[in-house]
N, C-alpha and C positions, 0 to 999 in steps of 0.2 A: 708335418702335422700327424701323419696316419703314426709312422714312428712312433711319437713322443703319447698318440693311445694306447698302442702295443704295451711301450714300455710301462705303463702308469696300470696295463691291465695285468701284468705278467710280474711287477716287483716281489708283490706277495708269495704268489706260486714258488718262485725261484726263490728265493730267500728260504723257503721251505723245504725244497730240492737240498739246498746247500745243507741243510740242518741234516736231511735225510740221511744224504751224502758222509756226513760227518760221524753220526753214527755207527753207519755201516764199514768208513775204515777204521773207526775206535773200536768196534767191537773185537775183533780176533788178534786185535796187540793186547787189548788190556784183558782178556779170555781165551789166550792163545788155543784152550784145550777146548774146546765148540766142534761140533763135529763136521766134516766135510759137507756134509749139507746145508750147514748154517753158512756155510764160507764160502759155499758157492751162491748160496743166493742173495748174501749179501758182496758178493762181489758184482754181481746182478746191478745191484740197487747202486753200486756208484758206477758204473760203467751207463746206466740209465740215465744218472743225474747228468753225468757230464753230457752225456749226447744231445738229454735237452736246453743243454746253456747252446751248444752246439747248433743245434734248430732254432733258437734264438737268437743269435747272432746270426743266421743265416739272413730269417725273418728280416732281421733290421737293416741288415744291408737293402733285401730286395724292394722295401718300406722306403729306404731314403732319398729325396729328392735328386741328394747329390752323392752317388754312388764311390766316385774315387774319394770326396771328400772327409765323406764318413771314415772311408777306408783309414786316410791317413790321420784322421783323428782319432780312428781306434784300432793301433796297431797291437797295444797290449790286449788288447781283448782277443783280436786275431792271433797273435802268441799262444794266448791259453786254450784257446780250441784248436791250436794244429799242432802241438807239443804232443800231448798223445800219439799220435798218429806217427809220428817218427821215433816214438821209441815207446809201445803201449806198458810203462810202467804204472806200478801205483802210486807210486813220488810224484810223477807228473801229474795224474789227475787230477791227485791232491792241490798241489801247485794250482793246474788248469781251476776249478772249482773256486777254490778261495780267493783266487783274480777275480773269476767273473762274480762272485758273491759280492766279495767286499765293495765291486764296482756298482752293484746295484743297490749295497747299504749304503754308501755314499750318497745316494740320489734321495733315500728313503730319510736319511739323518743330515741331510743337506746344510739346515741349518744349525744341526746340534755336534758342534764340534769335538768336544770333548767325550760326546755318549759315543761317537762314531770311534776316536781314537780309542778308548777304551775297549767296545769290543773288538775291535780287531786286534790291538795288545794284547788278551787273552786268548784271543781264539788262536791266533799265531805261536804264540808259548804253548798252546794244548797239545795242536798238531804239530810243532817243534820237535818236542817232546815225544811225539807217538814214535815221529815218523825216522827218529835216531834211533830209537826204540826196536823197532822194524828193521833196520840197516844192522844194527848191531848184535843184537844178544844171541847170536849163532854164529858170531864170528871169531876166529883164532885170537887169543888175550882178548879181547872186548874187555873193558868194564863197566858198561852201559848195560847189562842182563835183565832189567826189570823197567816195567814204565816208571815207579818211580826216580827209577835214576837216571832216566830221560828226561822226567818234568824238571828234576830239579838241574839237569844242567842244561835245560834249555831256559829258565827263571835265570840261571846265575851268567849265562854268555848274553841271554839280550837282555842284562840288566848293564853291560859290557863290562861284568868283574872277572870272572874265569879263574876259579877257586884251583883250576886244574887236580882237582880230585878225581875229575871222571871228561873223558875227553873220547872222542869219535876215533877208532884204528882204521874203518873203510871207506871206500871212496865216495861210495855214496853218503854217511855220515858225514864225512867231509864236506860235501855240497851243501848238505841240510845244516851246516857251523856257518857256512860263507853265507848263506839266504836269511841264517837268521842274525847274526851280527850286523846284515845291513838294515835288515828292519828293524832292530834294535836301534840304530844311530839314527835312522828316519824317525823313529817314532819318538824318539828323547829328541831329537830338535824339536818337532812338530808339537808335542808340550811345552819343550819350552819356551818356542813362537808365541804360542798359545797366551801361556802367564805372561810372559813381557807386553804383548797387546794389552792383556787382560789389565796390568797394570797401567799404561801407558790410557787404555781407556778412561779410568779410575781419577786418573791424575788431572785427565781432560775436562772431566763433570767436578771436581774437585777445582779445577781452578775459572771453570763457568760459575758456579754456583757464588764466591767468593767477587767472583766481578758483577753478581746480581745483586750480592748483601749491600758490595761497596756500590754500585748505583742506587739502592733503595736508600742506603744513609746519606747518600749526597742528595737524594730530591728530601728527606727530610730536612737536614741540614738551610736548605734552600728554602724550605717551607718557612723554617723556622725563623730564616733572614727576616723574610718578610714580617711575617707576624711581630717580630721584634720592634721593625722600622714602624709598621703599622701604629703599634701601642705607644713608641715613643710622641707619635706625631700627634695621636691623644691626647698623652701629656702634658706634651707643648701648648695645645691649645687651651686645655683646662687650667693652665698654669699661665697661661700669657705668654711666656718666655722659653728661650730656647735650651734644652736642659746641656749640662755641661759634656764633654764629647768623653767616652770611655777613658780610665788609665791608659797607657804603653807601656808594656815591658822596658825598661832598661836595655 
């Protein structure tokens, strides 16, 4: 219970953290030229961000009732805050960050499925993009030198086409081809789970509505029986005599 205060009091904060965060490693890829003190204080600002997902997750562990259980229900969380620490790169925090963001916009967009997958679709191609960006354009043959030619081949691999016009030479680009091709094929199923529900609902209210019309015409139908038999039997009386029974088809 105290947990699930924690977290409902801290989405916002953090979510804001992560924005912060995002910022401050876009700024010196897409403005390589900023001076050493901008670089340093904005390396500041994500080394801050992470620490407080960091203190957060701590938080929540010492919050939860059931301590191991948490744990093993949040291993990827755990992931993201001890990845740094075994190797203090910037790739990783990035990584570390956008785990524990998107795990918190999940909660925040819980029931909006498609606004959830959406931003994380973009914001994963943003820093796709950056962060090949950062891996590459100082390196021997590279032909990744500019963010734009990070965005667009990180657009064309997690779109999983691969124009191979422009392609990772280092190994850490490398890593950032394999993390984003997989998110690429999660997040194309996950749409198209998505639409197939989406139709699959559609079909559902489509064939209820159709078994409402057709029960509303059968109680007419019925109604009508009646009133039918009703007015005959009028007849008959006003008439003395019993009137002759409908044709039959052939």
């Amino acid at each position: 219970m105290r947990s699930s205060r924690w977290e409902r009091a801290t989405d916002t904060p953090l979510l804001a953290l992560g924005i912060a965060f995002l910022i401050a490693y876009a700024t010196p890829i897409i403005a390589p030229e900023i001076s050493p003190g901008w670089h340093l204080f904005l390396e500041w600002i994500e080394i801050g961000s992470w620490a407080a997902f960091a203190v957060d997750f701590v938080v929540r562990v010492s919050l939860a009732e059931d301590r191991r259980a948490f744990m093993r229900t949040h291993i990827l969380d755990l992931l993201a805050v001890a990845l740094p620490l075994f190797r203090p790169l910037r790739a990783l925090r990035v990584v570390s960050v956008v785990i524990l963001s998107t795990r918190r916009l999940s909660k925040v967009l819980k029931n909006r499925v498609m606004t959830y997958v959406g931003i994380t679709a973009v914001s994963v191609w943003f820093i796709a993009g950056l962060a090949v960006t950062d891996a590459e354009r100082n390196a021997t043959g590279a032909n990744i030198v500019t963010v734009w030619d990070g965005w667009w081949w990180s657009f064309i691999t997690m779109a999983t086409v691969g124009f191979g016009d422009h392609f990772p030479v280092t190994t850490d680009g490398r890593l950032v081809a394999v993390g984003l091709v997989v998110t690429g094929i999660a997040l194309i199923g996950t749409i198209t789970a998505y639409i197939a529900s989406w139709f699959a609902a559609a079909s559902r209210e489509a064939e209820e509505a159709i078994k409402v019309e057709l029960g509303v015409n059968e109680d007419k139908i019925d109604a009508l029986t009646v009133e039918i038999g009703e007015l005959k039997a009028l007849v008959e009386r006003l008439v003395g005599q019993p009137l002759p029974a409908p044709p039959t088809a052939d």
